[in-house]
C-alpha positions in Angstrom: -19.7 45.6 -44.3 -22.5 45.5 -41.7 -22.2 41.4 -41.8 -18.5 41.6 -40.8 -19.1 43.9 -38.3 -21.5 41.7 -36.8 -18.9 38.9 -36.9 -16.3 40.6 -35.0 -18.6 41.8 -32.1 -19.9 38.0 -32.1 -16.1 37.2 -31.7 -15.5 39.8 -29.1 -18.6 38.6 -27.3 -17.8 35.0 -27.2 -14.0 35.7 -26.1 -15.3 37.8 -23.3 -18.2 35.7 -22.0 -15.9 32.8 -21.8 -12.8 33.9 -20.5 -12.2 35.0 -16.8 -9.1 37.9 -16.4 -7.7 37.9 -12.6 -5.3 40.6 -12.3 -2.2 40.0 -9.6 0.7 42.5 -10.0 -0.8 45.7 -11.4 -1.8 44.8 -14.8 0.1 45.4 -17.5 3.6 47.5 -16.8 4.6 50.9 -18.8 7.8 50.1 -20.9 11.1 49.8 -18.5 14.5 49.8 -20.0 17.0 47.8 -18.0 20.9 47.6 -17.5 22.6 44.1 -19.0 25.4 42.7 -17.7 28.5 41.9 -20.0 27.1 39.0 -20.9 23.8 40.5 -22.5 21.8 39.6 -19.5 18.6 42.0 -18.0 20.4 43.3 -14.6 17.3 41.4 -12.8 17.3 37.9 -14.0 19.3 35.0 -12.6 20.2 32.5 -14.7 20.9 28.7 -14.7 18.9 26.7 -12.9 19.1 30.0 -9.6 16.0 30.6 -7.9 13.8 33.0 -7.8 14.0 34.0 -11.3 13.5 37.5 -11.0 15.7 39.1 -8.2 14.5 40.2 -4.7 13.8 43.9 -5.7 12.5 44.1 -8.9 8.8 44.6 -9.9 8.3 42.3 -13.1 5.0 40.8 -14.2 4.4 38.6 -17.3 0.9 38.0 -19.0 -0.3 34.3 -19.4 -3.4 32.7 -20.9 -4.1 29.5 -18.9 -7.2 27.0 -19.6 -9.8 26.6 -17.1 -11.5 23.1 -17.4 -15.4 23.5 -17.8 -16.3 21.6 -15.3 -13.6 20.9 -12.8 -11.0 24.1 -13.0 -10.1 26.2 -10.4 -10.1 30.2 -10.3 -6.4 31.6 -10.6 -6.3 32.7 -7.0 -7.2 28.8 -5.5 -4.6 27.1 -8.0 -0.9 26.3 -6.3 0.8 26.9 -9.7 0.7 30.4 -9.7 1.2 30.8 -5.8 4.2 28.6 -6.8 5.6 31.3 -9.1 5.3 34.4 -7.0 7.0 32.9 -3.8 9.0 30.6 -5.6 10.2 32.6 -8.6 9.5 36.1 -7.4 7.2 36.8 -11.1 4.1 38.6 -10.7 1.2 37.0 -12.8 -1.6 38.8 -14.8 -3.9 35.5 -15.8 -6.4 35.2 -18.5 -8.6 32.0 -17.7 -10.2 30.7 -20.6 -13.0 27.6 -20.8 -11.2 25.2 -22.1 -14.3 24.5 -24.4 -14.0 28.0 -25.8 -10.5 27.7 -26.5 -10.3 27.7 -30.0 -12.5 30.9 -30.3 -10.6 32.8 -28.2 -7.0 31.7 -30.1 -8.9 33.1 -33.6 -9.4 36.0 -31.7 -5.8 36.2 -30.2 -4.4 36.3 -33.2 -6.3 38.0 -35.3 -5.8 41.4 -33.2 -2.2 40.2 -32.3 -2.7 41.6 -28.4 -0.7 38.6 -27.1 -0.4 37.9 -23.3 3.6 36.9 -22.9 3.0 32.8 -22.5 -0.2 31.1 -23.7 -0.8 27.3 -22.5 -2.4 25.0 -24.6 -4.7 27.0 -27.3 -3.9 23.5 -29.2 -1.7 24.8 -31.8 -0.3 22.2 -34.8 2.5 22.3 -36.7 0.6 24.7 -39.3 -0.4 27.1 -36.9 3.5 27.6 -35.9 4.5 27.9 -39.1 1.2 30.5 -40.1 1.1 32.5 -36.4 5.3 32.0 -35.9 7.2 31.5 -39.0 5.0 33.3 -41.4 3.4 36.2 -39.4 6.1 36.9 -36.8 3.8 36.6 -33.7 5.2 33.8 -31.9 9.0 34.1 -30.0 11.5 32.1 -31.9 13.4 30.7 -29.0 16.4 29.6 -30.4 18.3 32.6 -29.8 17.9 32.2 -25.9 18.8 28.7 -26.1 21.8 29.5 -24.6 23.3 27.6 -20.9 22.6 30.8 -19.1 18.7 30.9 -20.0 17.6 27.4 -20.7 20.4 24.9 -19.6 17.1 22.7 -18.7 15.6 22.0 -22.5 19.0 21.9 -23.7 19.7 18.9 -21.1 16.2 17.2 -22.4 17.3 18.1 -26.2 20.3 16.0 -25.6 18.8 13.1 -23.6 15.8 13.0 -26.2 17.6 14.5 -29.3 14.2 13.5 -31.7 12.2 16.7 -29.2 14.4 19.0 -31.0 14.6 17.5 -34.4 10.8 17.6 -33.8 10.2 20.9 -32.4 12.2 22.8 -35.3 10.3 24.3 -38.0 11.8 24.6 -41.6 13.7 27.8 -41.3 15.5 26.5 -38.0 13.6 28.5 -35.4 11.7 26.8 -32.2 8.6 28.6 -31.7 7.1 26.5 -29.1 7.5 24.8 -25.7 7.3 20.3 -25.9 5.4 18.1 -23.3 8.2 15.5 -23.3 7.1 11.9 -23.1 9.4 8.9 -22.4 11.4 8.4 -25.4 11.5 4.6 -26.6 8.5 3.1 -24.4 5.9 0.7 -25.6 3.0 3.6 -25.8 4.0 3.8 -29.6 4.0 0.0 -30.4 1.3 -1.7 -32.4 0.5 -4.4 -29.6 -0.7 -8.2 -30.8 -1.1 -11.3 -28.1 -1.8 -14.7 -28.9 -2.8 -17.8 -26.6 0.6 -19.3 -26.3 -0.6 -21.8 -23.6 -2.8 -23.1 -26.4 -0.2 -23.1 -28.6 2.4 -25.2 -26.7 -0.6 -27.7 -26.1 -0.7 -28.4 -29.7 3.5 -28.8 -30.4 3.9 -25.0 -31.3 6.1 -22.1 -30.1 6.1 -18.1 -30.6 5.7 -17.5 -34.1 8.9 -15.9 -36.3 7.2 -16.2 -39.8 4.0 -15.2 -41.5 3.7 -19.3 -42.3 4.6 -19.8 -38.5 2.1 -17.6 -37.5 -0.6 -19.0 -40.2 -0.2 -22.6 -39.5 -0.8 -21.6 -35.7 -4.1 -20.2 -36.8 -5.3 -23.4 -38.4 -4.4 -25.3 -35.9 -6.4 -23.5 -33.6 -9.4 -23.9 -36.2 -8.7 -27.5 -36.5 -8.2 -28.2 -33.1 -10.1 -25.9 -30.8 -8.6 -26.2 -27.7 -10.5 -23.4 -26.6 -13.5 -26.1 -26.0 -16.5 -23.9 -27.0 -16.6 -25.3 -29.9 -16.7 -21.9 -31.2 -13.1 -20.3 -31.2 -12.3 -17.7 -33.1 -8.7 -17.9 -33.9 -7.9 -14.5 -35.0 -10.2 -11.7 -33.4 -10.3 -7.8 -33.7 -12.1 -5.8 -36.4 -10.8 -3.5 -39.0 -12.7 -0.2 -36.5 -10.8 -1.1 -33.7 -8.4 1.4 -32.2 -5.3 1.9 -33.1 -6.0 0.1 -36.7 -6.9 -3.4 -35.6 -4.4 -6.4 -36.1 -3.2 -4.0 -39.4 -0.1 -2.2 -37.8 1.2 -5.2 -36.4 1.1 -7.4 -39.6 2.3 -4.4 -41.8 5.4 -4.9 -40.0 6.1 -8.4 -41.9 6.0 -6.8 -45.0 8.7 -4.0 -44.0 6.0 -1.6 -43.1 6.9 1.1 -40.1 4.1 2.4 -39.1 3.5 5.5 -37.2 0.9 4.2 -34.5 -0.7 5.4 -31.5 -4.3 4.8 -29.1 -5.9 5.6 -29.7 -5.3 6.4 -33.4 -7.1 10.0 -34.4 -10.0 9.7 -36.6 -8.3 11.3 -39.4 -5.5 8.9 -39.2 -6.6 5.9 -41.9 -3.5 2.9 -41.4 -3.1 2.2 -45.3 -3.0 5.8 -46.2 -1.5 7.0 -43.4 2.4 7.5 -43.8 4.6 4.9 -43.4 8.4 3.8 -43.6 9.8 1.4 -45.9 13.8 0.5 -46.7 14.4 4.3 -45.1 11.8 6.1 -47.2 8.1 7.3 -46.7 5.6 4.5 -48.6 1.9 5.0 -48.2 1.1 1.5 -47.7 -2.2 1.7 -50.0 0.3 2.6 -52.9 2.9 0.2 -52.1 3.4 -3.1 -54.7 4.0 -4.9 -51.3 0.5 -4.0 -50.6 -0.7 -6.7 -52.4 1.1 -9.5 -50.2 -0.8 -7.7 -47.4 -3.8 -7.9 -49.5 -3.0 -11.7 -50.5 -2.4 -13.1 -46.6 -5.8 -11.2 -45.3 -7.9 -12.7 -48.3 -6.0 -16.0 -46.9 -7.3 -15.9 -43.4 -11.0 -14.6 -44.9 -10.9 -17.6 -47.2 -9.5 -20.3 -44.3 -12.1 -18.9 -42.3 -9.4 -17.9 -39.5 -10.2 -13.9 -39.1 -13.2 -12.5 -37.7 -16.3 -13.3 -39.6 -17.3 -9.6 -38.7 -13.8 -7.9 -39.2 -15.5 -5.2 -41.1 -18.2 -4.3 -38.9 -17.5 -5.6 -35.4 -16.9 -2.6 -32.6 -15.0 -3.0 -29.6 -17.3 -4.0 -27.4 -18.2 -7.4 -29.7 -14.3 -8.1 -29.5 -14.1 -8.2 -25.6 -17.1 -10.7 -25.4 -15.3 -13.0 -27.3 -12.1 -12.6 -25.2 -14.4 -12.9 -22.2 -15.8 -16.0 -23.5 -12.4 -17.4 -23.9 -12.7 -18.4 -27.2 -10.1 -15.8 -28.6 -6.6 -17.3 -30.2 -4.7 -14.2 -31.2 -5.8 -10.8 -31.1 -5.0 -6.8 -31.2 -5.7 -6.3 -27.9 -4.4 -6.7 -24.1 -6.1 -9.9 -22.5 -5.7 -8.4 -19.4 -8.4 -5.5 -19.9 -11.2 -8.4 -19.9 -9.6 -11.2 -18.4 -9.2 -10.4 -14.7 -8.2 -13.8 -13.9 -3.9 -13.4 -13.9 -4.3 -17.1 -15.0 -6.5 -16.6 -17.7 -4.6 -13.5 -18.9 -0.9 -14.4 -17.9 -1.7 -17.2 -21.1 -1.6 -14.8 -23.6 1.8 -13.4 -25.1 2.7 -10.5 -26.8 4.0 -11.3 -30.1 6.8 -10.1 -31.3 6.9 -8.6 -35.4 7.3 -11.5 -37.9 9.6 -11.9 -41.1 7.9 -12.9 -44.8 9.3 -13.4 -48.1 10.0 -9.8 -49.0 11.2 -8.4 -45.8 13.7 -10.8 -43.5 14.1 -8.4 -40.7 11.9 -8.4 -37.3 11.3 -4.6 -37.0 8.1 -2.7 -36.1 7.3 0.7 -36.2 7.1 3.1 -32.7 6.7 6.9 -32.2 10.1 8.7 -32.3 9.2 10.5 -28.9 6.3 11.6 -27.6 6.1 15.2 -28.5 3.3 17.9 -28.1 3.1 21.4 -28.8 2.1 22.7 -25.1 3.3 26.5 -24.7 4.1 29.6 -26.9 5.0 32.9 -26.2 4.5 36.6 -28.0 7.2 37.9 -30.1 6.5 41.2 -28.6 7.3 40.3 -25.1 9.4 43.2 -23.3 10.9 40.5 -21.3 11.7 37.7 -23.4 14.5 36.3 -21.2 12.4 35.8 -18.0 9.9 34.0 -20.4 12.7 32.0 -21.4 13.8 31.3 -18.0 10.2 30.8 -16.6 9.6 28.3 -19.1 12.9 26.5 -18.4 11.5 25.3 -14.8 9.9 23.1 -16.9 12.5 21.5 -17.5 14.8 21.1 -14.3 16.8 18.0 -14.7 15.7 16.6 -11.5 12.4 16.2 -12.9 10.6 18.0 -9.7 9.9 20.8 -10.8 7.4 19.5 -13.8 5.8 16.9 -11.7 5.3 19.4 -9.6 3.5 21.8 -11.9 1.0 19.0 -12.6 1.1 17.2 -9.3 1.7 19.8 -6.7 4.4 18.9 -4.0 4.5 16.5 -1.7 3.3 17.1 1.9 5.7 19.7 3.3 5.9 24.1 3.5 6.0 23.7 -0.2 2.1 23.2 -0.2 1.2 26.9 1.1 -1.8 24.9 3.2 -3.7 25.1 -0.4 -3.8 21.4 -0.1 -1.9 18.4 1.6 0.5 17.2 -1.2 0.5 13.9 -3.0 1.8 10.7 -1.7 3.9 8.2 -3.4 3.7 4.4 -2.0 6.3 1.7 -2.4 4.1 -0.3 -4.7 3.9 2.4 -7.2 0.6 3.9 -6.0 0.1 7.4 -6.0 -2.9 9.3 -3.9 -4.0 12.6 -1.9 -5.1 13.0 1.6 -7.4 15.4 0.5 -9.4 13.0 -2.0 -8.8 10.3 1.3 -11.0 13.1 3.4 -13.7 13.4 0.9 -12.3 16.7 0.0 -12.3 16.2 -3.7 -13.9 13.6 -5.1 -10.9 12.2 -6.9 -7.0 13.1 -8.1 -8.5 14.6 -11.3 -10.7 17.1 -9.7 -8.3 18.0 -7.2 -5.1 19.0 -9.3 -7.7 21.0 -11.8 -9.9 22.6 -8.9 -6.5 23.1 -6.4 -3.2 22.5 -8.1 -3.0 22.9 -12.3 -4.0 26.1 -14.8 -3.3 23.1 -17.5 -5.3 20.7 -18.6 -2.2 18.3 -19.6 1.3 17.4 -17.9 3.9 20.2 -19.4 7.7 20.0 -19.9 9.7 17.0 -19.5 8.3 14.1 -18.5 10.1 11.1 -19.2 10.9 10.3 -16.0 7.7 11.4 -13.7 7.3 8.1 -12.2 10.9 7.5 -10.4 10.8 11.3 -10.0 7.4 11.0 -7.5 8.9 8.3 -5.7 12.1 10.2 -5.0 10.1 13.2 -4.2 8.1 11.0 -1.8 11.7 9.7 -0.2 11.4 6.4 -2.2 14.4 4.8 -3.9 14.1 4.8 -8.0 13.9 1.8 -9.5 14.1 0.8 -12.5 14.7 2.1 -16.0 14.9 6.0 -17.2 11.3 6.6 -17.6 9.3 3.3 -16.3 7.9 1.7 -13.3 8.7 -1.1 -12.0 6.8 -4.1 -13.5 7.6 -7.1 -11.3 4.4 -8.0 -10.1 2.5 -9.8 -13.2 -0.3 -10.8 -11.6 -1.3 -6.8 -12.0 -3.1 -6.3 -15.4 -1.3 -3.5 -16.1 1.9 -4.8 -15.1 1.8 -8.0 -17.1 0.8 -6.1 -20.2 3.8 -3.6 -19.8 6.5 -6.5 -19.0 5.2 -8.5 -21.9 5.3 -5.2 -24.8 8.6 -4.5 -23.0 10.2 -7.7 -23.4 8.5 -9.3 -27.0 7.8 -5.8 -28.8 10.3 -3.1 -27.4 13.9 -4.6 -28.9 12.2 -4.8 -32.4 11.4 -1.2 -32.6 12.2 1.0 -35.2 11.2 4.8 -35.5 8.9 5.3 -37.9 7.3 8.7 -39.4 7.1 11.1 -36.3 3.1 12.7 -35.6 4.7 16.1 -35.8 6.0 17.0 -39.0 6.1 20.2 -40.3 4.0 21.6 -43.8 2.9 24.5 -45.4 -0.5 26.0 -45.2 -0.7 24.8 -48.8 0.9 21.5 -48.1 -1.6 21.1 -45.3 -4.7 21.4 -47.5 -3.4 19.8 -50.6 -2.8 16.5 -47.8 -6.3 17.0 -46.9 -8.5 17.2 -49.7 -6.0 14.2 -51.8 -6.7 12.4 -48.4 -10.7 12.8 -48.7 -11.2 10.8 -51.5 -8.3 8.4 -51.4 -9.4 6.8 -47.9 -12.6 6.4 -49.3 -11.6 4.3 -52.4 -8.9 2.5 -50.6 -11.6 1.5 -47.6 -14.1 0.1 -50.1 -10.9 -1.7 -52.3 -9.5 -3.3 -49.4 -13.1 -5.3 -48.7 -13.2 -6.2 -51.5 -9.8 -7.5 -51.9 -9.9 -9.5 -48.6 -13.2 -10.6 -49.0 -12.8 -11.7 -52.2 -15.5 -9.6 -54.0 -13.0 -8.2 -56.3 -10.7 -11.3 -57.2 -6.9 -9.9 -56.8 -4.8 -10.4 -59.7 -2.1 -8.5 -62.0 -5.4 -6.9 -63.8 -7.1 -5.9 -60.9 -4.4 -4.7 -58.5 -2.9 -2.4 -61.3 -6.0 -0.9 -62.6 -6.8 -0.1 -58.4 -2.9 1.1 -58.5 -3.6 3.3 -61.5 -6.8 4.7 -59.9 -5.1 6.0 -56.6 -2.6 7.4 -58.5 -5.0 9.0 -60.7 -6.2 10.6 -57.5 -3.2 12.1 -56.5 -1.8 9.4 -54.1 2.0 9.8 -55.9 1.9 13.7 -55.1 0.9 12.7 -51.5 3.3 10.7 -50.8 5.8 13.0 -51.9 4.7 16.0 -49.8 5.3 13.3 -46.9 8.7 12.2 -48.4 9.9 15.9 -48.0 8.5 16.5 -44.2 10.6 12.6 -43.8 14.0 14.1 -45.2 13.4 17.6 -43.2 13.5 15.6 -40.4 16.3 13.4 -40.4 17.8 16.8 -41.4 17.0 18.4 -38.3 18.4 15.8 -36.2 22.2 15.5 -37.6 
């Protein structure tokens, strides 16, 4: 009894020495019961997209938990965000700042007294935690009920124009229990990229690869033929612990692999026993029978002497002095990080996926949308359809009001005088007078210190870049979502163009990063997880390097051994989060 005691004061001490409360409206209001209109509205709330939220006359203040970076944030009363609300939506704020260090202490804490401020931004909540804190307990606000034209006509609008947020945002009983950070839907940030020399390749009678065999007799050639000079070229580069999976993703894709990638990849995420999908169904690629062509064509290159002599062990670092040393054929990697030379780089292509034997169809696997839990709010708000309608700035149409929130305005009476608004050039550059003056010593530390209680962009933001530039009285150009790429001769730019135009068309979308499981889903993953990446690791060295020989004999008895270890049940607790949701999105 005496040790649990201990525990909670420990809790309660932590929570308070790491949290900073600024109170700005009175603190928290006695209960007020007010008149609806025929529609079911609160007498005091506009609705649509009508500003300010809360009309002129009424006295209505909402609770919010906001991080506070540990080294950079601002205090409540120097950030423009929450001048932005009272003058702009006519809210009073009572802010809890926490550390963002000490965030996940203070969300134990949150929920295990259940005194919930009304929104709460970023206390880094996954799927499990919705479906524990929402779903389960009843502590979060479903928000599906006010998802109606008069209270959220914004996230409806980016439901529609990005239909995989919702599909990804619903839980298995239907409910929404979260706001989304919105990324730009179909980009290249969720493509496995792979470039190769193609300048070299032309010089020796070749063109872009379309087959395994195409791509394989390019490598020997390059082996053969070195017309790299050094006498040392290293036709296929990369390593096995390079981010985002090494060369793996990318080659999967041949076999009929889509795989669920991103950079960089998070450690828990292992490529073969990381969820995959194959002819419309979830295939752990460790488990699959295909998994031995993989194995086959890697033991290939080991054999041919055409892969990385230290694929196993080489770290990023190693890879990017080859590339500098221009002695690189193919690899997973952008030239353009370590080549600043547009020549040098601008002779590298990206390629796009190749065909084999058992899968004739160029496709490769990219993120559904980019989707991340950002904001939740109490069940037990008193005023759940301001919440709604705060949260639904977010998601203004326009696009200004969320590049605002993380951005500020640009120069104008929108500022307040806290700072002097961001600028937005015609070549795509984007900077603050204040950082110019030596105010701050860079964008980062301005919009936490000055501008942002968040420590991430929030809402909808598939369309930030045009959105700054029209903000800034610049024309939009280009694509929904994208900036303009024209200039090659920019690193960044030539990298973007060349995903864009090789890797983009092929894209398929593969197993989202937010699926939904139980609590007992969630640890059954992790603990099967545990020991199968640990015998597939070792197996898969041994394979390609020939240590174990791979043959019917040895491929089934390492088959029979992950299923033995529960790879089969796995994969079937993946198969259901698949079918819930292509469910959610009819």
């Amino acid at each position: 009894m005496l040790k649990n005691t201990f525990k909670v004061l420990m809790l309660l001490l932590i929570a308070v020495s790491f949290t900073i409360p600024v109170f700005a409206g009175g603190g928290r209001q006695a209960a007020t019961t007010y008149a609806r209109g025929p529609d079911g509205i609160p007498e005091y709330l506009n609705t649509g997209f009508t500003q300010p939220i809360i009309k002129p006359g009424y006295d209505i203040t909402l609770r919010f938990l906001a991080p506070m970076h540990f080294q950079f944030g601002g205090r409540t009363e120097d950030l423009w965000f929450w001048e932005h609300v009272r003058q702009t939506m006519n809210i009073n704020v009572e802010v809890e700042q926490v550390i963002n260090t000490a965030m996940a202490e203070r969300r134990s804490l949150l929920f295990a007294t259940g005194d919930l401020p009304d929104i709460m931004f970023e206390l880094g909540l996954q799927p499990v935690d919705i479906m524990n804190y929402g779903v389960r307990d009843g502590q979060l606000l479903n928000i599906v009920p006010y998802l109606t034209p008069l209270l959220a006509p914004g996230l409806l609008n980016s439901f529609e124009m990005t239909p995989a947020a919702r599909a990804l945002m619903t839980a298995p009983n239907g409910g929404i229990y979260a706001w989304p950070s919105i990324g730009a839907a179909g980009g290249t940030g969720g493509l496995p990229d792979f470039f190769m020399n193609m300048a070299w390749a032309r010089s020796l009678g070749f063109e872009r690869p379309e087959t395994l065999d195409d791509f394989y007799n390019i490598l020997i050639a390059f082996r053969d033929r070195d017309p790299s000079g050094t006498g040392r070229i290293l036709p296929l580069g990369g390593s096995a612990v390079q981010g985002g999976g090494g060369i793996a993703p990318w080659l999967l894709s041949a076999y009929g692999f889509l795989i669920r990638f991103s950079t960089p990849r998070p450690p828990s995420d292992y490529i073969f026993t990381d969820p995959a999908v194959r002819n419309g169904r979830v295939e752990i690629p460790a488990g699959s029978p295909v998994f031995r062509d993989f194995l086959e064509f890697m033991n290939l290159l080991w054999r041919e002497r055409l892969l990385n002599p230290n694929y196993f062990t080489d770290e990023p670092i190693a890879n990017r002095a080859a590339i500098a040393e221009r002695r690189v054929g193919a690899m997973h990697e952008s030239p353009s990080t370590t080549l600043l030379d547009p020549a040098d780089f601008q002779m590298y292509e990206a390629l796009s996926p190749l065909t084999s034997r058992v899968n004739p169809t160029r496709q490769v696997g990219r993120t559904a949308a980019p989707i991340n839990i950002r904001t939740v709010a109490s069940a037990d708000t008193r005023h759940p359809e301001a919440v709604v309608r705060f949260m639904d700035w977010f998601y203004d149409p326009t696009g200004h009001n969320q590049a605002m929130a993380w951005n500020g305005p640009p120069p104008g009476p929108l500022t307040y005088g806290m700072f002097q608004g961001f600028v937005y050039t015609p070549d795509w550059t984007e900077y603050y007078q204040d950082v110019e003056d030596g105010l701050f010593p860079g964008a980062w530390e301005l919009i936490l210190g000055r501008i942002a209680p968040f420590t991430g962009t929030h809402g909808d933001q598939s369309d930030r870049f045009n959105v700054m530039r029209e903000m800034s009285g610049l024309p939009r150009i280009g694509e929904r979502g994208f900036r303009d790429f024209q200039n090659l001769n920019f690193p960044n730019n030539y990298y973007e163009n060349q995903m864009r135009t090789h890797l983009r068309p092929y894209g398929v979308d593969s197993f989202p990063r937010m699926v939904w499981f139980t609590t007992q889903e969630s640890q059954r993953l992790a603990d099967i997880k545990t020991v199968i990446d640990n015998f597939v690791e070792q197996e898969v060295a041994r394979f390609i390097t020939g240590a174990n020989p791979l043959n019917d004999a040895t491929f089934n008895a390492y088959i029979n051994q992950l299923n033995a270890l529960g790879l089969r049940e796995y994969e079937s607790i993946y198969q259901r989060a698949w079918e819930q949701y292509l469910a959610a999105q009819r």
